[in-house]
C-alpha positions in Angstrom: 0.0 0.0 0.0 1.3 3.5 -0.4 1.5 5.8 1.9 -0.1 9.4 1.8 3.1 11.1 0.8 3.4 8.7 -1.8 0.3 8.7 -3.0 0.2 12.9 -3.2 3.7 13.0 -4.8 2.2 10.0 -7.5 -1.0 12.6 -8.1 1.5 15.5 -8.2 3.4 13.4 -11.1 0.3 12.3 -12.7 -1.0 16.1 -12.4 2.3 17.8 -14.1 2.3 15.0 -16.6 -1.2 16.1 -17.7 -0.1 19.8 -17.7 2.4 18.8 -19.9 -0.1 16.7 -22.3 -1.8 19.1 -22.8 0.9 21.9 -24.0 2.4 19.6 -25.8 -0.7 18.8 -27.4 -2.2 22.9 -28.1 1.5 23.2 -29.5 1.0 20.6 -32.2 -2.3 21.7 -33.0 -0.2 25.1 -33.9 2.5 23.5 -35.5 0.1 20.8 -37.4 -0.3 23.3 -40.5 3.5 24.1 -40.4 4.4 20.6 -40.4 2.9 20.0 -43.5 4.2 22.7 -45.6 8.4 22.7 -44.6 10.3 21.1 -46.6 12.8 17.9 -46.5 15.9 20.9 -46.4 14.1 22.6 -43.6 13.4 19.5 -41.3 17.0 18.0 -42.2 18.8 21.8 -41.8 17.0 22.0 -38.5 18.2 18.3 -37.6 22.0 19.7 -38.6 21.8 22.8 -36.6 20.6 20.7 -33.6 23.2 18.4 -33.3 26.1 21.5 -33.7 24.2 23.1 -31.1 23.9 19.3 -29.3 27.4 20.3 -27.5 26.2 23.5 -25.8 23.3 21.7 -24.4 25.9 18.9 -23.1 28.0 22.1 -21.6 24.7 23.3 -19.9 24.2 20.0 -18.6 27.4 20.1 -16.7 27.1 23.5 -15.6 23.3 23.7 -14.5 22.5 20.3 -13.5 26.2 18.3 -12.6 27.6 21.3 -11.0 24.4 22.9 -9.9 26.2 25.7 -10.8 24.1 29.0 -13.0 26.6 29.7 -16.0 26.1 32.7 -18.1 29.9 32.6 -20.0 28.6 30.2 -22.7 27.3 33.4 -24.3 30.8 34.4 -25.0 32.6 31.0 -24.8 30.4 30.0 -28.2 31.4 33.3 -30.4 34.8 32.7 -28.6 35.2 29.2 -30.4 34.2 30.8 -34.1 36.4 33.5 -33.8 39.4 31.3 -33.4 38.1 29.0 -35.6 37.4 31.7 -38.2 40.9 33.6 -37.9 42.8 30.2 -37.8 40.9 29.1 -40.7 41.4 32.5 -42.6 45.2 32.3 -42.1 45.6 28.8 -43.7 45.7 26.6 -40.9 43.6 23.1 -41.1 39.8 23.3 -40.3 40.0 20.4 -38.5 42.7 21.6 -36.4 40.8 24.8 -35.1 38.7 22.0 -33.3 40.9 21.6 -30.0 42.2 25.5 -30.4 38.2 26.2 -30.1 37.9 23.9 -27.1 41.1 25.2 -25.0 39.7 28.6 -25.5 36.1 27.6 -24.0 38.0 26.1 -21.3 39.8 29.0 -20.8 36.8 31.0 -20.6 35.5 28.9 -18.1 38.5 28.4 -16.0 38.7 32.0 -15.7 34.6 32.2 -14.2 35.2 29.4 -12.2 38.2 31.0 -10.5 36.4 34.7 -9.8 33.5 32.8 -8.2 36.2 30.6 -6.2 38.8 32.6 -5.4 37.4 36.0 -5.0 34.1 34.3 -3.3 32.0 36.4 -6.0 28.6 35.2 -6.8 28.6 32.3 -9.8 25.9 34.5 -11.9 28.1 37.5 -11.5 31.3 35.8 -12.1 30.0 34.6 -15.6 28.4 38.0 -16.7 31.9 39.7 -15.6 33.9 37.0 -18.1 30.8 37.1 -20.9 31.4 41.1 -20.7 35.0 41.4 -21.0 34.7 38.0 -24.2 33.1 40.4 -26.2 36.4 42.8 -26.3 38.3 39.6 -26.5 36.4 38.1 -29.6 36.3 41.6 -31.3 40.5 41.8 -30.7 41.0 38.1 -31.7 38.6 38.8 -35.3 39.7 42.4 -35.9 35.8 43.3 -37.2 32.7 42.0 -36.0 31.9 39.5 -38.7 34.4 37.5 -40.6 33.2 35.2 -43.3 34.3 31.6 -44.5 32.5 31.1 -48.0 35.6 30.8 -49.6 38.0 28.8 -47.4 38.2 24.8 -46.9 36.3 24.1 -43.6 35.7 20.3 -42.1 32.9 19.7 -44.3 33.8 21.3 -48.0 36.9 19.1 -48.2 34.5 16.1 -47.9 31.8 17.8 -49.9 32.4 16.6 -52.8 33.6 12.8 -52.6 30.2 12.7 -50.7 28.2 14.0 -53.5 30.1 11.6 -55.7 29.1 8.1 -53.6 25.3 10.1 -53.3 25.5 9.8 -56.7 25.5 6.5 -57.1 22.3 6.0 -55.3 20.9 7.6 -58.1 18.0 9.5 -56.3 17.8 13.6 -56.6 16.3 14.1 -53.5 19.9 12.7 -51.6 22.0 14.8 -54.1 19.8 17.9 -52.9 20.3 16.8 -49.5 24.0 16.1 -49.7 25.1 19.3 -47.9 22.7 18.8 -44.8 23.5 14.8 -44.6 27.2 15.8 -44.4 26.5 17.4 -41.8 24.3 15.4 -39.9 26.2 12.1 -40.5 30.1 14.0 -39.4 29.0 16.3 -36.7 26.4 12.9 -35.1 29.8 11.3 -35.4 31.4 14.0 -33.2 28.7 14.0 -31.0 28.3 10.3 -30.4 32.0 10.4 -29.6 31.8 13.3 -27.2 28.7 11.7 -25.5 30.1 8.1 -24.6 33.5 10.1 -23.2 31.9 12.3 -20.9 29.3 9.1 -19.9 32.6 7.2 -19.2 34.4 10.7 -17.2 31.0 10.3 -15.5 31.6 6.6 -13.5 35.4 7.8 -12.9 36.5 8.9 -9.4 36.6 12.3 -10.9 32.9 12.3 -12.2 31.5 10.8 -9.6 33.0 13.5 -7.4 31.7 16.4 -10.0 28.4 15.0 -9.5 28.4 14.5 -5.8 29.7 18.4 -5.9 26.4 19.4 -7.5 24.2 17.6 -5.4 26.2 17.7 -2.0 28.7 19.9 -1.4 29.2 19.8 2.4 29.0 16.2 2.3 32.3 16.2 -0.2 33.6 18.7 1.4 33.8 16.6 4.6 35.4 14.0 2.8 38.7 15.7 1.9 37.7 16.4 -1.8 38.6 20.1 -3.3 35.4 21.2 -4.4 36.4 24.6 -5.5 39.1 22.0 -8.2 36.1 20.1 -9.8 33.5 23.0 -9.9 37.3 25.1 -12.1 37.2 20.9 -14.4 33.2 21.3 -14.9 33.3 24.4 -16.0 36.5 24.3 -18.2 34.8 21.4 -20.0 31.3 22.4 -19.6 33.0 25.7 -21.7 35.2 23.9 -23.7 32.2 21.9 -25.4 30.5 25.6 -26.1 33.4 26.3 -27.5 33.8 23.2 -30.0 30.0 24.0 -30.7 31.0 27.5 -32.2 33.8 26.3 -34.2 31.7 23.8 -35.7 28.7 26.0 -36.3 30.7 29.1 -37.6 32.0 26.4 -40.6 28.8 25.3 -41.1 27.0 28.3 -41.2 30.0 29.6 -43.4 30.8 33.1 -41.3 31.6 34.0 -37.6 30.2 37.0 -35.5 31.0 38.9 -32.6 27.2 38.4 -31.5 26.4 34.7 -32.4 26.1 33.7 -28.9 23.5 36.0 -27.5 21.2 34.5 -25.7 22.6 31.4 -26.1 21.9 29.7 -22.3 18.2 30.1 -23.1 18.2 28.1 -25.8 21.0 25.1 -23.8 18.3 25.7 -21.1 15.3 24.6 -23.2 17.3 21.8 -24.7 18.0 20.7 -21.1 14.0 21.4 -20.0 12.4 19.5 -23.4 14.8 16.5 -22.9 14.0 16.2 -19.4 10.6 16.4 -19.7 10.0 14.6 -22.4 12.3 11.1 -21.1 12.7 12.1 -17.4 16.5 10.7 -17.5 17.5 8.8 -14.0 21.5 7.7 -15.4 23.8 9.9 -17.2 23.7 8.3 -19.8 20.4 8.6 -20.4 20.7 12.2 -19.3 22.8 13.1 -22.2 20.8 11.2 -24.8 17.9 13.7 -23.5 19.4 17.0 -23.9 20.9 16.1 -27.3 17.4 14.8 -28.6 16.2 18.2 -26.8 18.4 20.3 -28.8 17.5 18.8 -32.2 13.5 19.2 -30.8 14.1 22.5 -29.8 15.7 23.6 -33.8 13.2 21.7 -35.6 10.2 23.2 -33.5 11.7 26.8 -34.0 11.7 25.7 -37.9 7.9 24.9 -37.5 7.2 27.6 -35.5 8.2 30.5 -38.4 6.0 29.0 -40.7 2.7 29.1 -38.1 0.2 31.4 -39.6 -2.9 32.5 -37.0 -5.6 33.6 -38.7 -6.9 37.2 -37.2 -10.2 38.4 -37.0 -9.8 41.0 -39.6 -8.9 38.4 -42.4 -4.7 39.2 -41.4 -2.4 36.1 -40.1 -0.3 36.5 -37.3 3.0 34.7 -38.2 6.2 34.2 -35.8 9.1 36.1 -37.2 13.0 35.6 -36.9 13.5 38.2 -34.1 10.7 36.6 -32.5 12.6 33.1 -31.7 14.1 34.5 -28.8 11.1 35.9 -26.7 9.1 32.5 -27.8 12.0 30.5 -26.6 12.2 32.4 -23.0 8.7 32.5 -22.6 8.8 28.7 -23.2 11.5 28.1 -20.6 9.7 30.1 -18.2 6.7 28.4 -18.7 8.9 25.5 -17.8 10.6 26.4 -14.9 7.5 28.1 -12.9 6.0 24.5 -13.8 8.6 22.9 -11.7 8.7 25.0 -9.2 4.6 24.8 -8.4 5.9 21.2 -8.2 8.1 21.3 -6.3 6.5 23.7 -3.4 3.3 21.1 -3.5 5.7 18.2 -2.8 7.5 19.8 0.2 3.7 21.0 1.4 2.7 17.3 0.8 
């Protein structure tokens, strides 16, 4: 039999899960017209942009819900990554090289947060808009201008552009030839992803993870134990920064240019990543954890494609449609939406 906490907190469960059925279900009813009308390029553009973006949502796993620490310096750690990538890439070097330069300046970024908030015993939200601030001087003095662009220069996925084509080719079927560009994508950067994924599932069961993770959820508790906190929140954050930074090296080559402002707003898309995949598979092992965000981050791209092409008729014969510089207030008003839903949760389960 259960008891009467457990039968509240199984009401409270089966109560937020109907909440959620039926957003879920008033947003498809909007996005029902939209889906019928994109394209194959849109829903498999949408699918690469996801998984480039798939590392930032890893890096705001680390930060918000490993470390339990709020991390704003992915804003500047992602422009941070295409601007080395881009100048690198500009001055001859290998694309595929810029990769780890990308990285090591993410983790620098992050070291440099986790040591103000550490050291100087300065609040974590602070600490990361002090470092986001001062990236944006950085980025400017690393690119020279504000935008630099790569239309003309090898990146990782032109010098395999065209020996892809060639075995597309052979399938003889003209929609994979018009697709060749997105599937490049998808099939290289999944690669990368994949990759990424199993080695920080595997830094996860090591002493060192396990550690990170007991950090996040019990920091006193570690403490007592001998174990440097202040070290593993400076490791979380340099690779939590690190990934953000991979993720704008890859993106910037992708996209084929690199700007100064790229990353704006960037934690409140990683946040919604982190908020559908957790909702949507309620993750209880890393591993599963990071299978959600990913899947989240490609959900969150392709719903944003779906979203610009909603049309609501008005009463005056108009349409309301979603527009470009819309994404951003639909996407915080989604992850607030989110958050105040957990926290009504949350208060009725310590009230129950």
């Amino acid at each position: 039999m259960l008891t009467t906490k457990a039968t509240t907190r199984l009401n409270l469960s089966r109560a937020t899960a109907t909440q959620w059925s039926i957003a879920v279900g008033l947003f498809l009813l909007l996005l029902l017209p939209a889906l019928r009308t994109l394209s194959f390029n849109v829903w498999f553009g949408s699918l690469a942009t996801g998984l480039c973006f798939a590392f930032v949502a890893l890096g705001v796993l680390i930060s918000f819900r490993v470390l339990d620490f709020p991390d704003l310096t992915i804003d500047g750690s992602f422009p941070l990554g295409a601007a080395l990538a881009a100048v690198l890439i500009s001055n001859g070097v290998k694309p595929l090289f810029t990769l780890p330069v990308a990285f090591v300046g993410g983790a620098l970024a992050g070291i440099a947060t986790a040591a103000i908030a550490t050291r100087l015993r300065i609040h974590s939200l602070l600490a990361s808009i002090l470092v986001t601030t001062a990236l944006i001087s950085v980025n400017l003095r690393i690119m020279g201008r504000s935008n630099i662009p790569l239309l003309n220069n090898e990146t990782i996925f032109s010098s395999l552009a065209k020996p892809f084509r060639a075995w597309l080719a052979g399938w003889d079927s003209p929609t994979l030839l018009r697709l060749s560009n997105s599937l490049l994508v998808i099939l290289l950067v999944g690669l990368m992803v994949w990759a990424v994924k199993a080695s920080f599932d595997w830094l996860m069961h090591t002493e060192v993870g396990l550690a990170m993770r007991a950090t996040g959820d019990n920091p006193q508790m570690i403490r007592a134990l001998g174990v440097n906190t202040n070290r593993l929140i400076l490791v979380g954050l340099a690779l939590s920064n690190g990934l953000v930074g991979l993720s704008g090296a890859i993106f910037a080559q992708y996209q084929g240019f690199a700007d100064v402002n790229m990353g704006m707003g960037l934690i409140i898309a990683g946040l919604a990543a982190v908020i559908i995949g957790e909702t949507l598979f309620r993750p209880q092992r890393i591993a599963s954890a990071t299978t959600a965000v990913i899947i989240g981050m490609v959900l969150y791209r392709m719903a944003i494609a779906a979203a610009l092409s909603i049309q609501l008729p008005l009463p005056g014969g108009g349409a309301l449609r979603i527009e470009a510089q819309d994404v951003k207030l639909a996407t915080a008003v989604l992850v607030l939406l989110a958050l105040s839903l957990t926290h009504r949760q949350q208060q009725k389960r310590k009230q129950g």
